[in-house]
Phi, psi and omega in degrees: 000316190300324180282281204317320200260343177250357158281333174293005189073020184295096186323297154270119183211121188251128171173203180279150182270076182203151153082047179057089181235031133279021192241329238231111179276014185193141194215179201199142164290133154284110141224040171312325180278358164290269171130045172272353171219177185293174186278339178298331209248314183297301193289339158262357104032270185305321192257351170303303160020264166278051188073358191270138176162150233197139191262330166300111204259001209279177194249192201176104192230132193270153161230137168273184149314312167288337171289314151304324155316299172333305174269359139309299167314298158334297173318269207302290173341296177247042165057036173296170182210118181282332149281007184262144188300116182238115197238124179251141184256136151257102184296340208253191179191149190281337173278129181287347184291322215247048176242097141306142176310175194257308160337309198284319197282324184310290183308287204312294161342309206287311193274008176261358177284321170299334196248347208222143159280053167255162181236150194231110193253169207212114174250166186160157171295196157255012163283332170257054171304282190333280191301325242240336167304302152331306176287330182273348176305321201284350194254324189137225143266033204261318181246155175219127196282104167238049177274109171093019183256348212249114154298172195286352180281294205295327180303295188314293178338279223270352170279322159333299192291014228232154147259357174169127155269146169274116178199160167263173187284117211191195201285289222313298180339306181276342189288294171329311179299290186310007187220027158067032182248122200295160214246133135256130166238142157277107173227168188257172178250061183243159206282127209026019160230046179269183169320297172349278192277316161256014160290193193290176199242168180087171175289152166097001176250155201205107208245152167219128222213085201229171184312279181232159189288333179294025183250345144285113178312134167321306169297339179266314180304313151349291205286333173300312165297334143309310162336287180293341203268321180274341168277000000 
């Protein structure tokens, strides 16, 4: 990239002091893999360099008009109600290190229908249809499978209507954050891939966070999600 930007002539080209960074008129020490800020803090960073910053931090997702119809439909498709408490889960990930067990989310599920006046819905892209099919055979009608329906607009739409997402760290997790829908994130505690640097961004959220995720409890995930569901 560092080549590719300085034969098109690009006048200012900004970026870490790696990779042929005398091609670069403005540079930065890489230290991202320390995992001391958020990735948001980083990537502003990059444009203080040249003056640029901004005190507003807040994140930003256009939803059209259509985007919103669209999940509307949905609702009415599958007998949703926007005032009744709706909580979405994404169990899955593409790192198999940042996958809480699949057992463990089966159980959670079972106890928060036991304990909450809710509806649960099961979200993902469409590579994961397949697993996620699988995963609702085990619990039952209990859940309502919306995997692989929702482009990246209409998921922010539909995250809106959420009273909180359950996710391992992931797309969907910041996608949530950005349109202020509380969070339970599941993380591992390793050095440049924690909460620190990548969990969700904004107030109102709640990460739980151990050495490895099977180590995180049902139960602790229970009392977080209660937390948000009761505040």
């Amino acid at each position: 990239f560092n080549i590719v930007t300085f034969l098109s002539g690009i006048p200012i080209r900004v970026g870490y002091n790696r990779k042929w960074p005398f091609l670069l008129t403005h540079r930065l020490e890489d230290r991202k893999y320390l995992g001391e800020k958020h990735e948001i803090e980083y990537n502003l960073d990059l444009v203080r360099l040249i003056g640029a910053d901004t005190k507003d931090k807040s994140l930003y997702v256009p939803i059209q008009k259509q985007d919103e119809e669209f999940v509307n439909g949905i609702f009415n498709e599958f007998n949703l109600n926007k005032e009744k408490s709706l909580v979405a889960i994404h169990p899955w990930t593409s790192n198999p290190l940042k996958q809480w067990p699949v057992d463990n989310f089966i159980e959670l599920i079972k106890r928060l229908l036991e304990k909450f006046n809710i509806k649960i819905t099961i979200i993902g892209g469409k590579e994961n249809i397949d697993i996620s099919n699988q995963f609702c055979q085990k619990i039952g009608n209990s859940v309502i499978n919306l995997t692989g329906i929702f482009s990246l607009r209409q998921l922010a739409a539909f995250f809106r209507h959420c009273k909180v997402l359950i996710s391992n760290d992931s797309g969907p997790m910041h996608l949530a954050a950005a349109v202020n829908t509380p969070v339970v994130a599941l993380f591992r505690n390793v050095q440049g891939v924690s909460s620190k640097r990548w969990g969700p961004w904004g107030d109102g959220h709640i990460v739980i966070e151990k050495d490895r995720l099977e180590l995180i409890t049902v139960e602790e995930v229970l009392a977080a999600v209660k937390e948000i569901l009761e505040g």
